[in-house]
KOLVEX-915017 format. One record per residue (C-alpha): x negated, y negated, z negated; residue in one letter. Coordinates in steps of 0.2 Angstrom, whole numbers, plus 5000, padded with zeros to 4 digits. Layout:
BEGIN
XYZa/...
This chain:
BEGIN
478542315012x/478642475017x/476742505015x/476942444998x/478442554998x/477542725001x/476042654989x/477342674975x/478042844979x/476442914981x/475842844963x/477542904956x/477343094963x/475443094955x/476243024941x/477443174940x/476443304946x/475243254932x/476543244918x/477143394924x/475543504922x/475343404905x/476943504900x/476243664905x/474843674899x/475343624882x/476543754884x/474943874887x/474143804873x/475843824860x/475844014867x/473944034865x/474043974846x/475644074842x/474744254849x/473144174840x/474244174823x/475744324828x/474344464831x/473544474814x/475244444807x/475844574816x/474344704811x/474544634793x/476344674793x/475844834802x/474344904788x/475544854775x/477044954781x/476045124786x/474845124770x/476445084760x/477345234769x/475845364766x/475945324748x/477745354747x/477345514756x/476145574745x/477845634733x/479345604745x/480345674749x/480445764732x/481345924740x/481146034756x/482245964768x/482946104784x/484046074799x/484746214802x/483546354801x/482246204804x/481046174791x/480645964794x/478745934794x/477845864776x/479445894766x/479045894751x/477845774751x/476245814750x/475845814733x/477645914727x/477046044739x/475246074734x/475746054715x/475446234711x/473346224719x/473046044712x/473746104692x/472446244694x/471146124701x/471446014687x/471546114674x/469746194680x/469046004682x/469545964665x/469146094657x/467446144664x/466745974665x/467645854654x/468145934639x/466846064638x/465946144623x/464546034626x/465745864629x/466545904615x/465245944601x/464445784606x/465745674605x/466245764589x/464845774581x/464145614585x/463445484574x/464945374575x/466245514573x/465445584555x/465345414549x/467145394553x/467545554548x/466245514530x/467545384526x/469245464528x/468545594516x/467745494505x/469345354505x/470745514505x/469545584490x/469545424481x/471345414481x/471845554476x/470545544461x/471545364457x/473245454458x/474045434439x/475745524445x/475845714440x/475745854451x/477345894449x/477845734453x/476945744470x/477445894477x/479245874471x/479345734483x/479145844497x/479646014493x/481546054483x/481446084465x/482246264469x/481046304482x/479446234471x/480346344456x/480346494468x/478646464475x/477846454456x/478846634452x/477846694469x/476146654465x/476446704447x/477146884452x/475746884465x/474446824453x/475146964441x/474847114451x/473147054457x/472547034440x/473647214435x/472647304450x/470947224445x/471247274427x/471747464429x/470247474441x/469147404427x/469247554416x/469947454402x/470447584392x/468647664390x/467747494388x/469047454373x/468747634367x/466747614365x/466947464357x/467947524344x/466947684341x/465547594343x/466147454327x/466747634318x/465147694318x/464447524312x/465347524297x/465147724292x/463347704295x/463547584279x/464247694270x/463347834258x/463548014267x/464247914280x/463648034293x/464648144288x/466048094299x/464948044313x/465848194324x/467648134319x/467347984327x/466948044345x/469048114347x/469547954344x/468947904361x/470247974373x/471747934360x/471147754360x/470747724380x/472347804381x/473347694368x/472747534378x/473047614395x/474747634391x/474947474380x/474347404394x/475447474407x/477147434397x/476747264391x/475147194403x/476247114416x/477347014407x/476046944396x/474946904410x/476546824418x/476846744404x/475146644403x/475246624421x/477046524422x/476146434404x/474646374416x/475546354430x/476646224420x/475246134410x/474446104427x/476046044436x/476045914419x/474445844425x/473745714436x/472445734451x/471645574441x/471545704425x/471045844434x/469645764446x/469145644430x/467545734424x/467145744445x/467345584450x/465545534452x/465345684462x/466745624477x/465045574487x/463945734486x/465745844488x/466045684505x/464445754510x/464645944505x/466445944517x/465545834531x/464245984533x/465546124533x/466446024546x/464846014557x/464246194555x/466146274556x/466346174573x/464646214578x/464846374575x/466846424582x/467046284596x/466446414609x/467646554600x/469246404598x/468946334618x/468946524627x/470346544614x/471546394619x/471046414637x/471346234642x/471246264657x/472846364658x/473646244646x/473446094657x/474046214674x/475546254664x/475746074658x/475545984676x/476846134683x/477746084672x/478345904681x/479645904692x/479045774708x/479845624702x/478845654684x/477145674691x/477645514704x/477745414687x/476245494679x/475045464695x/475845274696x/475945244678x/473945254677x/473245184696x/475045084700x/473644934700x/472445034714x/473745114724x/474444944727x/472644864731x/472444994743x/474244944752x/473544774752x/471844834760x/473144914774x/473744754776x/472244634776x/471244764790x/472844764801x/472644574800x/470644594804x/471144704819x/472444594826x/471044474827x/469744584835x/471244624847x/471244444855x/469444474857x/469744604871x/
């Protein structure tokens, strides 16, 4: 009895003592699987944090931030801080080896572009030849019809003296004084003994040129006006379809005829228009322009999608190295 006794103690402690180290060991195993599955999570979390936090530090903080007489390290971010150097880089980059002379002729003269350009001519052409309201119909949709009224009195006065200057400069007076001596000596050379008067006729020259020079002067400008405002009106009456009618199958050849001064004016002034607009200078001014939390929105309004893949990159090689860490 007793032997059978001890028998069973003995199976009963092997019993335990297995069970026991059973217990443990899957206890080694549940803390082996939950370091197998809590270091790449923990470098996940890790990659993710850190990338997210350089980003944010790229424009934050906005301002410099001092303790005491202090200055803290990367306030302002970086970015905020080096904003004067990377508007002058920009605007260099840009400038030099985007929109340069060469970029920009070639895209603007380019096959696609002039046939583009051929058929907002040609269509703004057509429709303005097609247009049966009258000028003054047209422009007093835009413009007042005081300011029109003061702006037809303008270009008549100016219209005026241009043809007044051009007129007194011709020598009017003499040319209408050789033609009248000229018909006077016409008609007396007609006449029997006609000749006679031949040398009565030539004094009549500086009375005459002088008659019409000051016949001129007191009533040239208001006639010439006068016409003017008459033209000015009878054109105002009519339509672009009236004025453009006897041209209308020439809208093609003029298409053409503004497509080639288009191509030869840029050809020619797109050097002379870039050094002039200095784009370069206008794109520093432009990006110095933003205060930090603008060119945040800016920078993340165009590559929002890329600087969060590259948070996410943080994130899946801190999970990588988490597992190369159980490795070691």
């Amino acid at each position: 009895m007793e032997a059978r006794a001890g028998g069973g103690g003995a199976r009963g402690g092997l019993i335990f003592a297995l069970d026991k180290i059973e217990q443990i060991l899957a206890a080694l195993r549940g803390v082996a699987w939950l370091r197998i599955v809590a270091a790449p999570l923990l470098g996940a979390i890790i990659g993710y944090i850190t990338n997210d936090l350089a980003l944010k530090m790229l424009f934050r903080p906005y301002e410099e931030v001092r303790i005491g007489r202090f200055h803290v390290p990367f306030t302002p971010g970086l970015i905020p801080s080096q904003k004067s150097r990377i508007a002058k880089s920009l605007g260099a980059v840009i400038a030099g080896k985007l929109l340069d002379e060469e970029t920009l002729s070639r895209e603007a003269l380019s096959d696609a572009a002039m046939e583009k350009l051929r058929g907002v001519i040609g269509g703004w052409l057509e429709a303005q030849a097609s247009d049966e309201r009258a000028l003054r119909e047209r422009i007093g949709a835009r413009v007042p019809p005081d300011r029109l009224e003061e702006l037809q009195g303008k270009l008549a006065d100016r219209a005026t003296d241009y043809l007044m200057e051009k007129l007194r400069g011709a020598g009017l007076g003499e040319i209408v004084a050789e033609q009248v001596l000229a018909a006077i000596r016409g008609k007396l050379a007609h006449l029997p003994m006609g000749f006679l008067f031949d040398g009565a006729v030539e004094p009549l020259r500086a009375s005459v040129a002088g008659s019409v020079e000051r016949k001129l002067a007191e009533s040239g400008p208001a006639l010439i006006r006068g016409k003017i405002v008459e033209a000015e009106a009878a054109l105002l009456d009519k339509s672009a379809s009236d004025l453009t009618a006897a041209y209308r199958e020439r809208i093609p050849a003029l298409t053409e005829a503004l497509l080639g001064l288009y191509r030869e004016l840029f050809e020619r002034h797109i050097g002379a228009l870039l050094a002039a607009a200095r784009l370069d200078a206008v794109i520093e001014r432009r990006i110095e322009s933003f205060d930090a939390r603008e060119l945040e929105q800016v920078v993340f309004g165009v590559m929002r999608r890329e600087l969060r893949a590259i948070v996410y990159l943080g994130a899946l090689l801190g999970c990588l190295m988490g597992f190369v860490n159980l490795l070691f």
